[in-house]
C-alpha atoms as one frame of an Amber mdcrd trajectory, in Angstrom:
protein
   0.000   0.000   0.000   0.902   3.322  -0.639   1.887   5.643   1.491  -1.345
   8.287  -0.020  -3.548   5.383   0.341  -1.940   5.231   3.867  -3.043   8.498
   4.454  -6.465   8.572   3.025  -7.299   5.352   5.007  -5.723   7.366   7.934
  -7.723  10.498   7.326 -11.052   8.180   7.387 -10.168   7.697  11.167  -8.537
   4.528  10.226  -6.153   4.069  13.531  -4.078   0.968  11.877  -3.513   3.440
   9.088  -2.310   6.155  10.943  -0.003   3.889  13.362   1.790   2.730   9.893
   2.490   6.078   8.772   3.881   6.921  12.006   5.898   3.652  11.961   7.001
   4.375   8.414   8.478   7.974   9.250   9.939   7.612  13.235  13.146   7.519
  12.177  13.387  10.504   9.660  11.540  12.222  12.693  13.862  10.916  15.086
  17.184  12.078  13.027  15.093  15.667  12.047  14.575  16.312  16.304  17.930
  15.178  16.991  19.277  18.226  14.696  17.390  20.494  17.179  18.462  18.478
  20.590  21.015  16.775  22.370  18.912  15.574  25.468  17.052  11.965  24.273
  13.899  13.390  26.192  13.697  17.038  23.992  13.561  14.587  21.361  11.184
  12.309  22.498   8.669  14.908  23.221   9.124  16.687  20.189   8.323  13.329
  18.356   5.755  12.987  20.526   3.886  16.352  19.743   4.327  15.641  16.898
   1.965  12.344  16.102  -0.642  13.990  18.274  -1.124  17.182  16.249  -0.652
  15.125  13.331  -3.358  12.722  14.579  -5.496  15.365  15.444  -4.840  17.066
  12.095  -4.607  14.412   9.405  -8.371  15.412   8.171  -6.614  19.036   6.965
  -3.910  17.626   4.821  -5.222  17.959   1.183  -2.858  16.791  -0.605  -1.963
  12.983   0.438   1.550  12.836  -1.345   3.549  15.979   0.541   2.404  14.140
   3.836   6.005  13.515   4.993   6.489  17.424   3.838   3.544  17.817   6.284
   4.820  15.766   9.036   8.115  16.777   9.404   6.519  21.108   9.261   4.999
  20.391  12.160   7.783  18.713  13.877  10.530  21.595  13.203   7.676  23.654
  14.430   7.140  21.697  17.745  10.956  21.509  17.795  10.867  25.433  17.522
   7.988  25.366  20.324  10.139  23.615  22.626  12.786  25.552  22.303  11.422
  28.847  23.005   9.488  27.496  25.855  13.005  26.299  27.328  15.173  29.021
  26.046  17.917  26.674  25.478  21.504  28.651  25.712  23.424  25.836  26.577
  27.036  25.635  24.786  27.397  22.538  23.334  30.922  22.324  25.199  28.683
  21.408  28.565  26.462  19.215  27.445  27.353  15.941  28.556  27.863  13.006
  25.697  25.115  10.785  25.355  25.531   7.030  25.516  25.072   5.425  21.918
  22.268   2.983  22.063  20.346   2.859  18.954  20.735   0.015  16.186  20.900
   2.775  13.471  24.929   3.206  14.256  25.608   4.937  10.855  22.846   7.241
  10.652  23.275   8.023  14.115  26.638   8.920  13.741  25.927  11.385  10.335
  23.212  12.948  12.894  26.091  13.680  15.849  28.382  14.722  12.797  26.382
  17.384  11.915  25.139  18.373  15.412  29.178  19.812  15.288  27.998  22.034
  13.010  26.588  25.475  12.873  22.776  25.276  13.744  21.682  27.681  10.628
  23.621  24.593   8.099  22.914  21.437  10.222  18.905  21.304   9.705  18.725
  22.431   5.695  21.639  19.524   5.350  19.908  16.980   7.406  16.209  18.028
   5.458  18.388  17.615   2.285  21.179  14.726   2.630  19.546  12.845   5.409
  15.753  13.205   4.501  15.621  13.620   0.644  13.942  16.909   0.338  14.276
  19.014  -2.283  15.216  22.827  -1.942  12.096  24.139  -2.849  10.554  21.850
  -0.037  12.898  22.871   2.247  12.465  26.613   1.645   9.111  26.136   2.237
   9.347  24.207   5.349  11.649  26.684   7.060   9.984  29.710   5.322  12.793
  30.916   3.623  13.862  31.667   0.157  15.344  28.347  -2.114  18.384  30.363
  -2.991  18.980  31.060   0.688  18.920  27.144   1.031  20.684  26.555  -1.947
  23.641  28.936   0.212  23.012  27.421   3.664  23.955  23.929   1.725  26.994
  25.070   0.210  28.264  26.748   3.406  27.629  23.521   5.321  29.101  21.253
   2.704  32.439  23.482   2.888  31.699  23.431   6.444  31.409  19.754   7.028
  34.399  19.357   4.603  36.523  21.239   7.060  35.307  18.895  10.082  35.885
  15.759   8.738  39.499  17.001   7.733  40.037  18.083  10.989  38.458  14.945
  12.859  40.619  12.538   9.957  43.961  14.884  11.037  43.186  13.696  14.456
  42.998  10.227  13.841  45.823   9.993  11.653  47.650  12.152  13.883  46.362
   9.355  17.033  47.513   6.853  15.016  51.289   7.778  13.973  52.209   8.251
  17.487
C-alpha cells in the first residue's frame, strides 16, 4: 500500500492506518529532532507532539503525497515550540555526551556529525542529505527563500568538509604516534 492510500485510510479515522504512517516515518523524525536536541527526552517529546497534532490534524492535509512534507513542518515547528518554551543557551561544550544505544549506528553517527555544526547549516543539510527533500521543499518548510537554502547547503558542505578534515587529522595524527 501506498503511502497516499496510507493516508487517506488514515484520514477516514482509520487508527491501523495512521499507526503505519507513524511507523514508516519515526526515524526521519527521530534524526530531524535530533538536529534540534542533544537531550534523548527534547527529542522524544518533540516526536511525541508531533503524532498527536498530526493525529489530530490528518483530516486538513489535502494533498496525500507531501504528507512527509507535512509531518516533518509540524515537527521543526514543535521543535521550535520547545525551544522557546526552554530558552535553550546551553554551549554545546557542557552538554554531557550521550551514551550510543540505537541500532541505526551509521545514521546516528551522520546525525552527531552534523550536530558539530553550525545550527543555521545542520537542519537544511539533514532536510536535504539525510531526509531527501528538495530545496524548494525545504524553503518552504523553514519559510525561507530556495536560494537562501541553496547557500546554507553550500556553506555547510564546505563546512562539514573542514570537520571531517580536521576529525581525519586527528585520527591519523592518534595513530602515527
Amino acid at each position: 500500500m501506498t503511502e497516499a492510500q496510507l493516508v487517506r485510510r488514515a484520514q477516514k479515522n482509520d487508527p491501523d492506518a495512521f499507526v503505519e504512517l507513524m511507523e514508516m516515518h519515526k526515524l526521519a523524525l527521530y534524526r530531524v529532532a535530533k538536529g534540534f536536541f542533544w537531550d534523548e527526552n527534547d527529542i522524544a517529546d518533540a516526536m511525541q507532539e508531533t503524532v498527536l497534532a498530526c493525529f489530530e490534524q490528518i483530516g486538513r492535509l489535502q494533498k496525500p503525497h507531501y504528507f512527509k512534507t507535512w509531518l516533518t513542518r509540524i515537527l521543526i515547528n514543535k521543535c521550535n515550540d520547545i525551544v522557546r518554551q526552554r530558552q535553550r543557551c546551553t554551549p554545546a561544550e557542557s552538554l554531557p555526551e550521550q551514551p550510543y544505544t540505537d541500532p541505526a549506528r551509521d545514521e546516528m553517527e551522520f546525525c552527531d556529525f552534523l550536530s558539530a555544526l553550525d545550527e543555521k547549516y545542520r537542519l537544511p543539510l539533514l532536510l536535504y542529505y539525510g531526509e531527501g527533500f528538495r530545496v524548494k521543499e525545504i524553503a518552504e518548510m523553514l519559510g525561507m527563500e530556495p536560494e537562501t537554502i541553496k547557500s546554507r547547503l553550500r556553506r555547510g558542505r564546505e563546512a562539514a568538509k573542514r570537520l571531517y578534515e580536521q576529525q581525519e587529522g586527528g585520527a591519523q595524527h592518534a595513530v602515527a604516534r
